[in-house]
C-alpha positions in Angstrom: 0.0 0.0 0.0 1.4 3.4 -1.0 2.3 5.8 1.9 3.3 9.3 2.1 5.3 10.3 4.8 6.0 14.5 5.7 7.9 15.8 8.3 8.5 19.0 9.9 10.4 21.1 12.0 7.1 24.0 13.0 8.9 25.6 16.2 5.9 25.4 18.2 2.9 23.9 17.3 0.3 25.6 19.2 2.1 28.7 18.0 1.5 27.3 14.3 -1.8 24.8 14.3 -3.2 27.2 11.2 0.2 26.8 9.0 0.2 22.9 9.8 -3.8 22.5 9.2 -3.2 24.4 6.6 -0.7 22.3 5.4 -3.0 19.4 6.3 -5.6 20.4 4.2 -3.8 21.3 0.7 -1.2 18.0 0.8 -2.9 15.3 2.5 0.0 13.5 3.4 -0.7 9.6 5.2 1.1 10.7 8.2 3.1 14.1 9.6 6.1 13.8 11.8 6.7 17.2 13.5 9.6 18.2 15.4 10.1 21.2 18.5 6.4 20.8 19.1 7.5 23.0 22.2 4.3 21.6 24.5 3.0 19.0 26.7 1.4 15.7 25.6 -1.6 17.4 27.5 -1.6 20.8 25.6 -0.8 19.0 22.3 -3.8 20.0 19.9 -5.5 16.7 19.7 -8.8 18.7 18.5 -7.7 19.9 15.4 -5.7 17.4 13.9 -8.6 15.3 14.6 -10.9 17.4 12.6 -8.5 17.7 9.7 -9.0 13.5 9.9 -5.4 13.1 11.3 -7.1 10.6 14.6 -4.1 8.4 15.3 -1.3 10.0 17.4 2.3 9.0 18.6 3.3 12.1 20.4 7.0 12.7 23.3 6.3 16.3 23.9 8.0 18.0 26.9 7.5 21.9 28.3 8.7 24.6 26.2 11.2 22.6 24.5 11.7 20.2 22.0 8.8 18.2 21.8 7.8 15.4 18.5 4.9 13.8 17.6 3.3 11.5 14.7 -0.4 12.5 13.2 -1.7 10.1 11.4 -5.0 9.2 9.2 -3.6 5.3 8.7 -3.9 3.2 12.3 -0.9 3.6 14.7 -0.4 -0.3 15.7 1.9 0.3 18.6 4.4 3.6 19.4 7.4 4.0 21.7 10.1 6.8 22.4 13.4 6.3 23.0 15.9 8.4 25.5 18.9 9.9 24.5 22.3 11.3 26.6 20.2 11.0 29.6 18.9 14.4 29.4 15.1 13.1 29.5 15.0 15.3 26.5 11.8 14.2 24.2 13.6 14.1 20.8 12.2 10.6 19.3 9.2 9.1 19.0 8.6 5.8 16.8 5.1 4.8 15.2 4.2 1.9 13.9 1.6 1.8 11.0 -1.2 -1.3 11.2 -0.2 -4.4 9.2 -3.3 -3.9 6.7 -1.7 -0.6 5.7 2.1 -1.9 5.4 3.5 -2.1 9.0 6.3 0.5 8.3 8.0 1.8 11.2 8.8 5.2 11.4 11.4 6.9 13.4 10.6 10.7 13.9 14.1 12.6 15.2 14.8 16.1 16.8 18.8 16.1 16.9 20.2 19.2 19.0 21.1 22.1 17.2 24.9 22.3 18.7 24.5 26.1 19.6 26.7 28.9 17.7 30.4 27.7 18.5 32.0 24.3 17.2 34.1 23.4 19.9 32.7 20.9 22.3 35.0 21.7 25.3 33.9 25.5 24.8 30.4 24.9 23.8 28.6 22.0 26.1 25.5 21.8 23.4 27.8 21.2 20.8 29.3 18.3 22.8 25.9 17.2 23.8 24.7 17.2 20.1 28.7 14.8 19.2 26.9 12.4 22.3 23.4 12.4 20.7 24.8 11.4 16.7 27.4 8.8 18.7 24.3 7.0 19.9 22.2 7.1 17.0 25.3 5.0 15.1 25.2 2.8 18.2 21.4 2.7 18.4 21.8 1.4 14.5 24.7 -1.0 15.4 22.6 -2.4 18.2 19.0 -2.6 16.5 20.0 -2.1 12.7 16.4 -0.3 12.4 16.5 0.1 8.9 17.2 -3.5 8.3 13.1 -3.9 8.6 10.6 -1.7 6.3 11.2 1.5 8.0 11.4 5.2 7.8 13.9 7.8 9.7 12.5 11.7 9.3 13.2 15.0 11.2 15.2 17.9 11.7 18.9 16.1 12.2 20.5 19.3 12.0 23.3 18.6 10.1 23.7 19.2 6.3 26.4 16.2 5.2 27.0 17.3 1.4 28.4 20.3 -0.2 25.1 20.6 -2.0 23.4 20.6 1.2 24.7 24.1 1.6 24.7 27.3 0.3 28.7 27.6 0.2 30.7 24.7 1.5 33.6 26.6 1.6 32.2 29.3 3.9 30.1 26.6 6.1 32.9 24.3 7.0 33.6 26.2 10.7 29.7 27.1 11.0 27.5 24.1 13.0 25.6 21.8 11.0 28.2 21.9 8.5 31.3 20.9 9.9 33.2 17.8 9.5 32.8 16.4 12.9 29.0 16.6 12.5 28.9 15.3 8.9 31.1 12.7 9.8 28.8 11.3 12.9 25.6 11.7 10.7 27.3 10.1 8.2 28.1 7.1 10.3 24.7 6.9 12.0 23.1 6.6 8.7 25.2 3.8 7.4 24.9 1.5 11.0 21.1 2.0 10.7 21.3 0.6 7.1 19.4 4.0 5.8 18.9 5.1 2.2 18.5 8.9 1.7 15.3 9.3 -0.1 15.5 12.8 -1.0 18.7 12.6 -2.8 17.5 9.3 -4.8 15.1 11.6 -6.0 16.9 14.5 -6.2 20.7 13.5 -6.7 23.5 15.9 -6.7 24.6 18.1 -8.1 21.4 19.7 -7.5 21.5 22.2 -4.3 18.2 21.4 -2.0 17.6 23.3 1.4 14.9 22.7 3.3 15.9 25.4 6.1 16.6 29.1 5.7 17.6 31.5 8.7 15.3 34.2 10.3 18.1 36.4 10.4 17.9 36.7 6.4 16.4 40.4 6.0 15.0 38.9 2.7 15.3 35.2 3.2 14.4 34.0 -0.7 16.7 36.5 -2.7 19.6 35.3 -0.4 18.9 32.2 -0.6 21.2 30.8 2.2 19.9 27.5 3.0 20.6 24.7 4.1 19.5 20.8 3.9 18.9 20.6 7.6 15.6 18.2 7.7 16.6 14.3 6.2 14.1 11.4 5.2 16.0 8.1 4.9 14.2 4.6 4.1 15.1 1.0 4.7 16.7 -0.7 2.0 13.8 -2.5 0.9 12.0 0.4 0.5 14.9 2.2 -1.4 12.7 1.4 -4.7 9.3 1.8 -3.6 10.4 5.9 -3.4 8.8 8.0 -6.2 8.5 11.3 -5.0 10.2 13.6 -2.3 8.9 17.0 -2.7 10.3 20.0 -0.3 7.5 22.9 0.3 10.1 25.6 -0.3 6.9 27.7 -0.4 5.9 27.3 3.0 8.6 29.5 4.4 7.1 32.5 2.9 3.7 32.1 5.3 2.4 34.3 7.4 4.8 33.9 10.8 6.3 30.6 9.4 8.5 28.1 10.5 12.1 28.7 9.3 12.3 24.7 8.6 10.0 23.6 5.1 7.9 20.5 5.3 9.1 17.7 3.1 7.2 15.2 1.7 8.2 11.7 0.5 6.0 9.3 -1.1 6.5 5.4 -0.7 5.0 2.7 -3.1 
């Protein structure tokens, strides 16, 4: 059965419910993994995604920070988060879709942004955000949770490729670019057995972003982005990807997200 998977970084949902309804309403995707919902499981707003037909939730959401959840209008089987750093930070949560509509997993991340300076003995969020990638890889060596039919989304805050980027040469000493960070990504993607489903649809040379700063006076003529928000599939599902489409649009909305949602269609 084919399944369309989106996910988003909205930096607050309760702050944005009308961008993601609205969202919601004109795409239609099968299921929407939001990251830095920014609310408690018992302020997450159940009621409208429910009237939109999204009834089937997976949500870790934690006080002011953070926060990520799965809406969904195919049945949620069974759901679980897992820790990591032993923060008690909610930044995973994993849904499993009903057997009668394919049984994919799917892994819905919020990696630390790693602060402004690249130096983990200076900067203890960039250290914390090294610890976090070092135990995705061993989370993959452990579990290998691509091996099954799966799907990894979110806002991993890192952009690996020099097409990822608006200058490579200029990003190498900025976070989310360096090599530590693309190197740790790197190797969490390859022990979870993950295939990069945007680029099999969109292979470089092409630049693709999917994240552009508020700081940009004019954020579209500059057009400093980066590729900051990653879909990877299991193997198997590799060639069932036909489509990964990034709403580029959706930055320019009234009081939008500085993330796009990307949408990736399976089967």
């Amino acid at each position: 059965m084919p399944v369309t998977v989106a996910t988003w970084n909205i930096n607050s949902v309760r702050l944005r419910i009308d961008l993601v309804t609205r969202f919601l309403e004109e795409h239609r995707p099968d299921v929407l993994c939001l990251q830095e919902t920014k609310c408690q499981d018992d302020k997450f707003p159940l009621s409208d995604f429910r009237k939109a037909g999204y009834v089937h939730t997976a949500i870790s959401g934690q006080k002011g920070y953070h926060g990520v959840a799965i809406v969904s209008r195919i049945p949620i089987a069974r759901s679980e988060a897992k820790g990591f750093c032993g923060k008690g930070d909610a930044r995973h949560i994993c849904a499993t879709l009903s057997p009668e509509s394919g049984g994919i997993t799917i892994h819905n991340f919020y990696v630390p942004a790693g602060g402004d300076i690249p130096d983990p003995v200076e900067n203890e969020k960039f250290a914390h955000k090294l610890m976090f990638l070092d135990e995705m890889k061993e989370w993959g060596d452990a579990e290998r949770p691509g091996g099954a039919k799966a799907v990894l989304v979110g806002d991993l805050n890192v952009a690996p490729l020099e097409t990822d980027v608006w200058s490579h040469k200029q990003m190498l000493k900025v976070v989310s670019h360096t090599p530590i960070e693309c190197g740790k990504l790197n190797a969490a993607q390859s022990s979870g057995g993950w295939v990069d489903a945007v680029r099999l649809m969109k292979p470089e040379p092409e630049k693709v972003y999917t994240w552009w700063s508020y700081r940009a006076a004019d954020w579209a003529a500059a057009n400093r982005g980066r590729r900051l928000d990653h879909v990877w599939v299991s193997p198997d599902l590799a060639p069932a990807v036909t489509d990964a489409s990034i709403l580029r649009e959706a930055r320019g909305w009234e009081r939008p997200s500085d993330h796009v949602p990307i949408i990736v269609s399976v089967g």
